[in-house]
N, C-alpha and C positions, 0 to 999 in steps of 0.2 A: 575490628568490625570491617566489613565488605561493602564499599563503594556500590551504590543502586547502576546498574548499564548506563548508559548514554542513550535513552530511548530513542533521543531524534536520530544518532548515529544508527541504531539499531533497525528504525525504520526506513531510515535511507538507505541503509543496504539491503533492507528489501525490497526495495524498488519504488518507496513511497516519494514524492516530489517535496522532499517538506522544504526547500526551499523559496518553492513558489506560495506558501502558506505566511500568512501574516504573523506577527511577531505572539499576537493573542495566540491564536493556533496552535502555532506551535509548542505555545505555553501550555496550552490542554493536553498536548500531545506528551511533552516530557510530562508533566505530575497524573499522566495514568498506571493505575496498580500493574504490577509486575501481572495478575489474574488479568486484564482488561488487557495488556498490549499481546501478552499470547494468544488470546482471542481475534485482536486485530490481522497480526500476522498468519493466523490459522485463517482468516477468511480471506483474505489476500491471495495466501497459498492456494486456495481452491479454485479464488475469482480465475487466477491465474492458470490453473490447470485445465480450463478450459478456454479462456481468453485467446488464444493464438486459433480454435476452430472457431469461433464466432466471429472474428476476425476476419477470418480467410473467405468466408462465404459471405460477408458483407463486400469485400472486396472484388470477390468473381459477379454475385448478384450486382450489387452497383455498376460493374463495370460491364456486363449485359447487357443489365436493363437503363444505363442514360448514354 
């Protein structure tokens, strides 16, 4: 039989902070279905594919406008 991932490993190397997450948390985190952490990762992936231009124009606008 095949060992389940290490989901917290798995979402910390996508970039998730699960360190900074309580020990509950985290506990939510590892016993999500193999269906629900693909999901997670999948929205992540996206937040992320746009994250760096929303960023960047919060950076230029703020630094305009104060």
């Amino acid at each position: 039989m095949t060992e389940p991932p290490d989901r917290l490993a798995v979402l910390n190397g996508a970039g998730f902070a699960v360190d900074l997450l309580t020990d509950e948390q985290r506990q939510v985190l590892n016993d999500l279905a193999p269906e629900e952490l693909t999901v997670l990762l999948d929205i992540k992936s996206r937040l992320d594919a746009v994250g760096p231009e929303v960023q960047a124009h919060g950076e230029i606008a703020g630094g305009a406008l104060f």
